[in-house]
C-alpha positions in Angstrom: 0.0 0.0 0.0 2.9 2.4 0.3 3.3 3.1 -3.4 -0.2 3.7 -3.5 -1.7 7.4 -4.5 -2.6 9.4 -1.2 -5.8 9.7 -2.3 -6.7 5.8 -3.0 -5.0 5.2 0.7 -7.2 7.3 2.0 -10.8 6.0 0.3 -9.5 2.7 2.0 -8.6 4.1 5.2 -11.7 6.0 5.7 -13.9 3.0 4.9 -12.4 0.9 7.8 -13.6 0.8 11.1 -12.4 3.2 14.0 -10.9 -0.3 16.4 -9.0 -1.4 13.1 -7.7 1.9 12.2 -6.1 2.2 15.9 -4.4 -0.8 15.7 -2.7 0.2 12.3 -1.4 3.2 14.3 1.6 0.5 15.1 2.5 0.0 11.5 4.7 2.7 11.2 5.1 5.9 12.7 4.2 7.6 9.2 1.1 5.9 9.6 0.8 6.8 13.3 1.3 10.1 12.3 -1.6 10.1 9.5 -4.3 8.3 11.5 -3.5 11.0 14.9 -4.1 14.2 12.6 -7.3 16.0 13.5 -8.3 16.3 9.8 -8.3 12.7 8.9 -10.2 12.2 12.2 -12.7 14.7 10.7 -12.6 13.5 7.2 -13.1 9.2 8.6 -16.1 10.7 10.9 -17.4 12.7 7.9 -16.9 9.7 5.4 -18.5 6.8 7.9 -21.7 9.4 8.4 -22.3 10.2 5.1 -22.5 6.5 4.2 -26.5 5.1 3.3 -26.6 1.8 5.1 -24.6 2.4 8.6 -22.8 -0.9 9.7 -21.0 1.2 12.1 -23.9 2.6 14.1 -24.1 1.8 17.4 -26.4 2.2 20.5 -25.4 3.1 23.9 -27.4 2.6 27.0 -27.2 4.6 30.1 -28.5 4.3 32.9 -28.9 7.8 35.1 -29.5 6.8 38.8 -26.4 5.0 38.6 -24.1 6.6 36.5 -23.7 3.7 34.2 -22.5 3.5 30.1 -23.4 0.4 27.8 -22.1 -0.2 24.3 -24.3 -2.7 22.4 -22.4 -5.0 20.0 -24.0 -6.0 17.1 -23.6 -9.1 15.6 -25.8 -12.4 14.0 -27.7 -13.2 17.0 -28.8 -11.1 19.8 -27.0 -8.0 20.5 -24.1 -8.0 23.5 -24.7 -5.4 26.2 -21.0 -4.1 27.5 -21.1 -2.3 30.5 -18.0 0.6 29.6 -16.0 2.2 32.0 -15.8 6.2 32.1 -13.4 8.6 34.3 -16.0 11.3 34.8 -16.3 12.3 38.5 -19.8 13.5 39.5 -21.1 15.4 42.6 -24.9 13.7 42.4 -25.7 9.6 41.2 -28.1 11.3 38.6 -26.5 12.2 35.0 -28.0 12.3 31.5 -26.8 12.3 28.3 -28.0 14.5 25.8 -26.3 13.7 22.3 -23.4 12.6 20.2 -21.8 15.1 18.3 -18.7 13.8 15.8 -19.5 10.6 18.0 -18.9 12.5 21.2 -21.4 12.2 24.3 -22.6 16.0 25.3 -23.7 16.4 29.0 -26.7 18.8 29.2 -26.7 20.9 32.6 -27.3 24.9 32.2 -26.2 27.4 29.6 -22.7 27.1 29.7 -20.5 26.4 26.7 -17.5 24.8 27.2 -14.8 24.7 24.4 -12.0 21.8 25.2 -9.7 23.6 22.2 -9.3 26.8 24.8 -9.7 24.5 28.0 -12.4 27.4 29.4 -16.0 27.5 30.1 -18.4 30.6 28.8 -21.8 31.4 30.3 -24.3 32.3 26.9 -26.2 35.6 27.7 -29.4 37.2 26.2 -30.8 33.5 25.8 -34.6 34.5 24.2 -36.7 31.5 25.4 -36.8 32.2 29.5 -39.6 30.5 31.6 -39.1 27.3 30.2 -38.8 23.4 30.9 -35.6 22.1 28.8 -35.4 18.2 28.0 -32.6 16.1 27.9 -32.1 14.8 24.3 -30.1 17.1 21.8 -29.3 16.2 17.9 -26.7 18.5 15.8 -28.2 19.1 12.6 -26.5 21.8 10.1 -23.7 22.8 12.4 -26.8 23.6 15.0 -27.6 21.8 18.2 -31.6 21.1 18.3 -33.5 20.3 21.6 -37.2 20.4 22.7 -38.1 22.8 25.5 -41.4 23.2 26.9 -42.9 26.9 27.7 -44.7 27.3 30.7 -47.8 29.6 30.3 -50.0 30.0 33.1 -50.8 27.0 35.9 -49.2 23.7 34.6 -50.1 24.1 30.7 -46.8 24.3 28.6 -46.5 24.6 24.6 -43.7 22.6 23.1 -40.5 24.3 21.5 -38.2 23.1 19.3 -34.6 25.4 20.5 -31.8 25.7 17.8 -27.7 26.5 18.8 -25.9 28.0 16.1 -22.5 26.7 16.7 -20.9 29.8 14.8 -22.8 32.9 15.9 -23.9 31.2 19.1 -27.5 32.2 18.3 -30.2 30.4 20.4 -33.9 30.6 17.5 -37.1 28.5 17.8 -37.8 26.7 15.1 -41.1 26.4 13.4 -43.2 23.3 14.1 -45.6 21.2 12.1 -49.3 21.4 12.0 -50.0 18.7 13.6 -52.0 19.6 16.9 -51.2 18.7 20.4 -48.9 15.4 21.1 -46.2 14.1 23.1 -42.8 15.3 21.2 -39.7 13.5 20.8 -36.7 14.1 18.8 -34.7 12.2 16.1 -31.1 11.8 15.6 -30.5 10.6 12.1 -26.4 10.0 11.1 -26.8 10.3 7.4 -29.6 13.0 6.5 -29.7 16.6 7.2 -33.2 16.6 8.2 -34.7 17.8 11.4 -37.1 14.9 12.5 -39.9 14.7 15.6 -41.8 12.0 16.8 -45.1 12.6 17.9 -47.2 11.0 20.2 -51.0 11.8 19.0 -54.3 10.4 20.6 -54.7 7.9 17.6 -50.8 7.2 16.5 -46.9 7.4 16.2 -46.1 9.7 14.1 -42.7 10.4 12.5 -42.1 14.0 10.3 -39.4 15.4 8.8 -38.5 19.1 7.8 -37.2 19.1 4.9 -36.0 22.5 3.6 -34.5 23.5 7.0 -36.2 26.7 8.5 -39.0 26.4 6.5 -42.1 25.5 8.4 -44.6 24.5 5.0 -41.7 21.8 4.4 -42.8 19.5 7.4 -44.1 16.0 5.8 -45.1 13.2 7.2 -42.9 10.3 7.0 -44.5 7.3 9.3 -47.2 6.9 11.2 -47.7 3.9 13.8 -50.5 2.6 15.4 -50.7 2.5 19.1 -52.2 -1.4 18.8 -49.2 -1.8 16.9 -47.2 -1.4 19.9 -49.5 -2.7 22.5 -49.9 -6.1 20.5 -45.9 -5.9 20.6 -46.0 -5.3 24.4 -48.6 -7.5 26.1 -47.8 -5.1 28.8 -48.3 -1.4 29.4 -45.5 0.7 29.0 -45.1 4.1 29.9 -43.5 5.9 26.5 -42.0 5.2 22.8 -38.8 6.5 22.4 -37.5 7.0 19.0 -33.6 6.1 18.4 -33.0 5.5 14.8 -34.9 5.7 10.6 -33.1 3.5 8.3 -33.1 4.2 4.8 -35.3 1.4 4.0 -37.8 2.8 6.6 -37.2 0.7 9.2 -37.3 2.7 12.8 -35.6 2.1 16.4 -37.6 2.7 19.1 -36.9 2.2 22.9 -40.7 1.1 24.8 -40.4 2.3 28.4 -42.3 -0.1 30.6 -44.7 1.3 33.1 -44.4 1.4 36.4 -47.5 -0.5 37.4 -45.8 -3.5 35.5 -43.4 -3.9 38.9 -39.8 -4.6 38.8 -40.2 -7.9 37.0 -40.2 -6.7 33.5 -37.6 -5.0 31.2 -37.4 -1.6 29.0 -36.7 -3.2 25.3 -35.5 -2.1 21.7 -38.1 -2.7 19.2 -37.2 -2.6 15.8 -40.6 -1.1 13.5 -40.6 -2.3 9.6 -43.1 1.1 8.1 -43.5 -1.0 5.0 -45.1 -4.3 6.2 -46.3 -2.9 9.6 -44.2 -5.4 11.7 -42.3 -5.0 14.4 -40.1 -7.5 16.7 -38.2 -6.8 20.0 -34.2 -7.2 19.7 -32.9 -9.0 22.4 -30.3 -7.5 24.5 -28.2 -9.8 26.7 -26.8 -8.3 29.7 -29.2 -5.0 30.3 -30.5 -3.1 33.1 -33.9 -3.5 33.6 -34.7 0.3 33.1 -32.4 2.4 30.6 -32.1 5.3 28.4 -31.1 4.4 24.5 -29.2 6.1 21.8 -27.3 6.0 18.8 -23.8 7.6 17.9 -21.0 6.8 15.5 -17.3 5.8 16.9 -15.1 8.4 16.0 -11.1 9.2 16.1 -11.7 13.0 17.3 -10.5 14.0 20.1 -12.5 16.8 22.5 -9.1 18.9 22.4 -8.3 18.3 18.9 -6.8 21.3 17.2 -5.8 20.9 13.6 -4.6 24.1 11.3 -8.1 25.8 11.0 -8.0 25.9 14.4 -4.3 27.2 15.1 -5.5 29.9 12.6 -8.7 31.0 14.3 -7.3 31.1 17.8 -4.2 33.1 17.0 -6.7 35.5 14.6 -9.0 36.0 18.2 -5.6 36.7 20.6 
């Protein structure tokens, strides 16, 4: 492979796996030196997200009242649950997790931004959505972080947002919604799409729209809808709340099924995986989990949370 053009090495390189390209670190220190750079981090990352069908997607399960990480493996059968270990110190037993960015896990607390290029931490100011109920999950979409937020009115009614953060002007905007009445929201982290994607929770159905011409409200459309028999059939049991993880491009969905609490201690949150074309659906087996867990998807990635290639020298010797 050494006499090979740069160009073909790297459409290899960036097809292979993040464990594989690690070990080739030992090859030589040329290549040591190639896989470490921050840009072919950024290029593998970009090049393993852009790709249709997403062998390398992977779901991790936390659990918050103990400050637990899971990686699921995926392979023939039923999927592996891995228990991972993580040196982050905190001061209460409750965490959450609110999204992968570039396949990096982002803790959601307050409105502090912390940059790990500069080492320092930055309170945002003149935030315009105040009085308002902030949930945990966050998707990057477009260089902007999306979340849902719900805005208290007066008593215990709320409205549902969906919150946009510019990553370049550091702009906090609501985003237009869909016309589709009241629900309970969710949102949707899709790898390979630049659509922004609910899940709503209607009185009759699941249903799953996407926006596509960012921005522009009239370009909601619906994508799938799901019966609520559908899921109950699935369950036997009642469960508590649908939680979408993941659209395929053949329109297969993820969903985590929360189990109510009146079902007791004896039965487990599950995967289900929802075909939209044949209406079927079938729970995936996961060997090894917690009985109650929070689910989501992210990409393994070689970037680094202080990585700093040339772009970056540039910008921070342009600010100083």
């Amino acid at each position: 492979m050494v006499d090979l053009p740069k160009e073909m090495m790297d459409e290899i390189l960036f097809r292979l796996p993040v464990k594989s390209l690690k070990r080739f670190r030992c090859v030589s220190k040329s290549w040591n030196t190639m896989i470490d750079n921050p840009s072919f981090a950024r290029m593998h990352f970009n090049h393993q997200a852009s790709q249709p069908v997403q062998e390398n997607l992977k779901l991790m399960l936390y659990v918050y009242t103990y400050c637990s990480l899971y990686k699921v493996t995926y392979g023939n059968s039923d999927k592996v649950v891995e228990e991972l270990n993580h040196s982050y110190k905190y001061e209460t037993d409750r965490f959450s997790i609110s999204g992968s960015c570039n396949g990096l896990f982002l803790e959601y607390p307050t409105f502090n931004l912390y940059t790990t290029k500069t080492i320092a931490w930055r309170t945002l100011r003149n935030v315009p959505i105040t009085n308002s109920q902030y949930f945990d999950r966050m998707i990057i979409i477009n260089a902007k972080l999306h979340w849902l937020a719900g805005r208290r009115s007066s008593g215990l009614d709320s409205s549902i947002l969906i919150l946009s953060f510019d990553l370049n002007n550091e702009e906090i905007r609501e985003v237009p919604k869909p016309n589709f009445g009241e629900g309970k929201y969710d949102i949707l982290d899709i790898k390979y799409v630049s659509y922004l994607y609910v899940f709503v929770n209607t009185v009759a159905c699941y249903e799953l729209w996407a926006m596509k011409d960012y921005g522009v409200k009239e370009s909601w459309t619906k994508m799938v809808s799901i019966s609520h028999s559908t899921i109950e059939h699935l369950c036997k049991l009642p469960y508590q709340r649908v939680e979408p993880l993941h659209l395929s491009e053949n329109g297969q969905i993820l969903l985590c099924i929360h189990r109510s609490a009146l079902t007791g201690d004896t039965q487990t949150d599950n995967v289900v995986l929802y075909d939209s074309k044949n209406n079927k659906a079938r729970i995936i087996k996961m060997l090894g989990a917690r009985k109650r867990f929070r689910a989501m998807t992210y990409l393994e990635t070689l970037i680094l949370p202080n990585a700093v290639d040339d772009a970056d020298v540039e910008e921070l010797q342009r600010q100083l």
